[in-house]
C-alpha positions as CSV (number, residue, x, y, z in Angstrom):
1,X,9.1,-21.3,16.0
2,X,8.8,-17.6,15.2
3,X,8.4,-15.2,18.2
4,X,5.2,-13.3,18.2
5,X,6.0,-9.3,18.1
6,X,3.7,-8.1,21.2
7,X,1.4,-4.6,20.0
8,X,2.4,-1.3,21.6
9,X,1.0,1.6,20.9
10,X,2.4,4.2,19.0
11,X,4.5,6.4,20.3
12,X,3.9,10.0,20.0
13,X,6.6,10.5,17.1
14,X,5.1,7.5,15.1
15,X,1.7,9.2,15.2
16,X,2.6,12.5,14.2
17,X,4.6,10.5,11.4
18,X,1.9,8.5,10.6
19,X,-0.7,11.6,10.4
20,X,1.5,13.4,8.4
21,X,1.9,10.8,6.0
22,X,-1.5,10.2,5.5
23,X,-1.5,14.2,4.9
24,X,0.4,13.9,1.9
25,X,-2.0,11.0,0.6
26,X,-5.2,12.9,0.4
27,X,-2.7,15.8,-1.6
28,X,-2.9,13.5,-4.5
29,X,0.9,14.7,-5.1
30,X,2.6,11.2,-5.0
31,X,6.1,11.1,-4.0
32,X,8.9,9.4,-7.1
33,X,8.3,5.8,-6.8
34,X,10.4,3.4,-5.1
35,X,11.2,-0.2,-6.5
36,X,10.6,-2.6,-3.7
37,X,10.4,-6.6,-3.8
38,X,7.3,-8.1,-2.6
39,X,6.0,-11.6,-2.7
40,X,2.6,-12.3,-3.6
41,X,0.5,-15.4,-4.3
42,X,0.4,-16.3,-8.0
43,X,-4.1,-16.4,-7.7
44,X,-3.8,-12.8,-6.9
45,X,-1.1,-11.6,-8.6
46,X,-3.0,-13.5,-11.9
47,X,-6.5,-11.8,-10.7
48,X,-5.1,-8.1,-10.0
49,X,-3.2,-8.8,-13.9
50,X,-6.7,-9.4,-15.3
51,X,-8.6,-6.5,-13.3
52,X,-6.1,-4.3,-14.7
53,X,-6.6,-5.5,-18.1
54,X,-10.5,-5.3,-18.3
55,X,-9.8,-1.1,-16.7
56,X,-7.4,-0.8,-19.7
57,X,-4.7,0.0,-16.6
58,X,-1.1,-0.9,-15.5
59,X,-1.1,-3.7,-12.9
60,X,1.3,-2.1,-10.9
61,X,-0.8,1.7,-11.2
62,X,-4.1,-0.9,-9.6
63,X,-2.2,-2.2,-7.0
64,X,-1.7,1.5,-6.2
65,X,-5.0,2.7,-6.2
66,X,-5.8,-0.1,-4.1
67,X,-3.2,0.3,-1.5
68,X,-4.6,3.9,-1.8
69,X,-7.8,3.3,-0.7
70,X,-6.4,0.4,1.9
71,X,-4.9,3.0,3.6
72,X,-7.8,5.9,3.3
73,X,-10.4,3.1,5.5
C-alpha cells in the first residue's frame, strides 16, 4: 500500500514562489514551452481532441487555456 503524503502548509518561500508565479500568468507573456509526459484517460483525451476540433484549435493550445483558467479559480 501507498503511504498517504500528510498536508503542511506552505512554507513562506513556496508562497512567495507560488504568488509570483501566478504573477507571470495574469502577464499573458508565456514562458517557452516545456515537453512533459502525462498520462491521461483515453474518454478525456478523445473529448478534449473533439472540443478542440469544433473551436477550430490545437488540442494541446485547449488543454492550455484550461489549465489556465484551472489555475486563475
Amino acid at each position: 500500500m501507498r503511504k498517504r503524503k500528510v498536508k503542511s502548509e506552505p512554507s513562506p518561500l513556496e508562497a512567495l514562489q507560488y504568488l509570483e508565479s501566478m504573477r507571470q500568468l495574469s502577464e499573458d507573456k508565456d514562458d517557452p514551452t516545456v515537453m512533459i509526459s502525462l498520462r491521461i484517460p483515453g474518454n478525456i483525451l478523445k473529448t478534449l481532441k473533439n472540443k478542440a476540433k469544433i473551436e477550430n484549435k490545437k488540442y494541446q493550445s485547449l488543454i492550455i487555456e484550461l489549465l489556465r483558467l484551472g489555475l486563475k479559480k
